[in-house]
RODO-2510 file (C-alpha; in nm, 4 decimals, decimal comma):
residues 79
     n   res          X          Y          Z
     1     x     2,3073    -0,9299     0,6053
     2     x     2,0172    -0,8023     0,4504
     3     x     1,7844    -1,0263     0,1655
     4     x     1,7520    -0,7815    -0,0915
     5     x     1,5126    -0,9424    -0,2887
     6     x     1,4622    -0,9566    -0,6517
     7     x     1,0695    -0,8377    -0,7486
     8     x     0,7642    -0,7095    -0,5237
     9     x     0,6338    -1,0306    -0,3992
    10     x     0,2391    -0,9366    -0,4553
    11     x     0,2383    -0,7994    -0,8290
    12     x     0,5473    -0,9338    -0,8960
    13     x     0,7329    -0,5883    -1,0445
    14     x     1,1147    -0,6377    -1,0506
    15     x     1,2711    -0,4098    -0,7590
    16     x     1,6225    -0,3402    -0,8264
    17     x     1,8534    -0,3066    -0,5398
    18     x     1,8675     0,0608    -0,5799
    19     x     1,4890     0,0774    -0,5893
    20     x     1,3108     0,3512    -0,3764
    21     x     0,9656     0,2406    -0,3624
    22     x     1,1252    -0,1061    -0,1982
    23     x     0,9455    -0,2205     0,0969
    24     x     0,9693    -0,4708     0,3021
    25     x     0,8991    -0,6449     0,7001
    26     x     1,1205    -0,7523     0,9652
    27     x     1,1475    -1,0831     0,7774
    28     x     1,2673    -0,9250     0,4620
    29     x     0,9310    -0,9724     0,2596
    30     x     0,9346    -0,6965     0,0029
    31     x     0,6907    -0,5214    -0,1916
    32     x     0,6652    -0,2420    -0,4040
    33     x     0,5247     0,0536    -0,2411
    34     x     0,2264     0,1190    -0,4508
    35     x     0,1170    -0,2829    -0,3542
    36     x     0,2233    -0,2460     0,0462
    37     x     0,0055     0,0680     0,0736
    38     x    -0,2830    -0,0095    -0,1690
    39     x    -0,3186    -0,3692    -0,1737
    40     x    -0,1967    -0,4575     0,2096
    41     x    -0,2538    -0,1703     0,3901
    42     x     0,0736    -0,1521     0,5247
    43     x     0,1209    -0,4676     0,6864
    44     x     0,3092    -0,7821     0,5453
    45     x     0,0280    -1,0439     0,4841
    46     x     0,2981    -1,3583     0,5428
    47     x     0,3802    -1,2095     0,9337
    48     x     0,1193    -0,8934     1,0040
    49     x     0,4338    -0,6480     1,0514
    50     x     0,4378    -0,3280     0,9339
    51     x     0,6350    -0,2076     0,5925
    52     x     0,9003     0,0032     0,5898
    53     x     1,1426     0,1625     0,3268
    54     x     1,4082    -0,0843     0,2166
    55     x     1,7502     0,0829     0,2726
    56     x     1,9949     0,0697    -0,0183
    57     x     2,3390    -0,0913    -0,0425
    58     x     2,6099     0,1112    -0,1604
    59     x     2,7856    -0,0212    -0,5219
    60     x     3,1136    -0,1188    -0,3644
    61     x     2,8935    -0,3860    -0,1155
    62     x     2,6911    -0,4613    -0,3632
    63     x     2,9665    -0,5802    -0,5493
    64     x     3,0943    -0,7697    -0,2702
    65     x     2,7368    -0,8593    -0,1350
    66     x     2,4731    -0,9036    -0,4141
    67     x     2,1266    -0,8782    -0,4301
    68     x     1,9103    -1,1635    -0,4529
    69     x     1,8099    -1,3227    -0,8406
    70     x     1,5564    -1,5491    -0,6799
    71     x     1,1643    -1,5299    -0,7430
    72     x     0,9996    -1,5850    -0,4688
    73     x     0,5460    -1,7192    -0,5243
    74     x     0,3768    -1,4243    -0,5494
    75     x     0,1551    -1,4159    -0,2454
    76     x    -0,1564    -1,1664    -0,3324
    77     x    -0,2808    -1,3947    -0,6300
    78     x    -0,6193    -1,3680    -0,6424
    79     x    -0,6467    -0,9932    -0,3862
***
């Protein structure tokens, strides 16, 4: 099951799990879009993989199935 996790993990801006500027890697790092295509260029700067959209979960999983509350370090202190 997908991590859908809590807040852009380089500025730190809450993402919602209905969010559409989510992003995120193959490991489920997420950032916000304008900080995965400003900031990182488009890759995720814990693995090097490329960012993609974050799909959505649908209210009746997310019920069952909910998002992530924990805050993760943000990782671009400093960029």
């Amino acid at each position: 099951m997908l991590e859908l996790r809590a807040h852009c993990e380089c500025c730190g801006k809450d993402l919602p799990p209905d969010a559409g500027d989510a992003m995120i890697c193959s490991f489920e790092c997420t950032y916000c879009s304008v900080c995965a295509g400003s900031r990182l260029h488009g890759a995720c700067p814990n693995c090097g993989g490329d960012l993609q959209r974050r799909p959505r979960r649908s209210a009746a999983l997310l019920a069952k199935y909910p998002a992530s509350t924990e805050r993760r370090p943000l990782v671009c202190a400093g960029t």
